[in-house]
C-alpha positions in Angstrom: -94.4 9.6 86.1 -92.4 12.5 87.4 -92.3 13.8 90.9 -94.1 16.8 90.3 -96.5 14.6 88.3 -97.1 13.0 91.4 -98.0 15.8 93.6 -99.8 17.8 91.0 -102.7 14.0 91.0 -102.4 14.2 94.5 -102.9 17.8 95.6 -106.1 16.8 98.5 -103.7 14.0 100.0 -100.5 15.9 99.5 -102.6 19.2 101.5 -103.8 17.2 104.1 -100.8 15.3 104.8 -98.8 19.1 104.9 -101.6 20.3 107.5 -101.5 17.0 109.6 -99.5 17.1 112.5 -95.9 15.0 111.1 -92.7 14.8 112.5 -90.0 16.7 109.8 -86.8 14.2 111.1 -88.9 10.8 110.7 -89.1 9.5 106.4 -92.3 9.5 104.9 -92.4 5.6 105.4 -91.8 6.2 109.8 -94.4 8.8 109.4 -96.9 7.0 107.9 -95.8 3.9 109.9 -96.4 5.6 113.2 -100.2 6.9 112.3 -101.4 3.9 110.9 -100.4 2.2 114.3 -102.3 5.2 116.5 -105.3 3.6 113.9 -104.8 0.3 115.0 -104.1 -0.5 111.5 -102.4 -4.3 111.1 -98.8 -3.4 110.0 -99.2 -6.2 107.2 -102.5 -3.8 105.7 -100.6 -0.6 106.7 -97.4 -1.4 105.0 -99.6 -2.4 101.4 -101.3 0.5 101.9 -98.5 3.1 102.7 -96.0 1.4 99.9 -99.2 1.9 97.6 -99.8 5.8 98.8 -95.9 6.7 98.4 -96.2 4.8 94.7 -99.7 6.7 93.9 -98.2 10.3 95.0 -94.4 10.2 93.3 -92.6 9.4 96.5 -91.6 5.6 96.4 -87.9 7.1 96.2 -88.0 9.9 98.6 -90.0 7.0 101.3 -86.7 6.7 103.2 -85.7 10.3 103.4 -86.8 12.4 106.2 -89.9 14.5 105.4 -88.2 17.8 106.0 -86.0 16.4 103.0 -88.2 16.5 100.5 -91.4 18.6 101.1 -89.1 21.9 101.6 -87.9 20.6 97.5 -91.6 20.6 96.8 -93.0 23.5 98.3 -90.0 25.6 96.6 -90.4 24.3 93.7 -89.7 21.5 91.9 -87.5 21.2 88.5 
């Protein structure tokens, strides 16, 4: 599956992720990390169920990048 592939299944996640409040210089994986702890989320279920998000979206590879590394790629366009 492509990246674009990805987003394009994923557009309600992808949408509410954009709108919800994220910070640009932590990765996808920190992000994530972080809100599933506000939730009280065990980090053993968090980290299953993040790893299993990034896989379901496209974004397994971009997980360690910081978020305003990749979504500015998406939102301009991707090849």
């Amino acid at each position: 599956m492509t990246l674009r592939g990805g987003l394009e299944r994923s557009g309600r996640l992808l949408d509410w992720f954009w709108r919800a409040s994220f910070y640009w210089d932590l990765t996808a994986m920190q992000n994530l990390k972080y809100f599933a702890s506000l939730s009280d989320i065990p980090r053993d279920v968090a980290l299953d169920r993040i790893n299993w998000a990034l896989d379901f979206v496209g974004l397994s590879k971009w997980k360690n990048v910081p978020v305003k590394g990749f979504l500015g790629v998406w939102f301009r366009g991707l090849p």
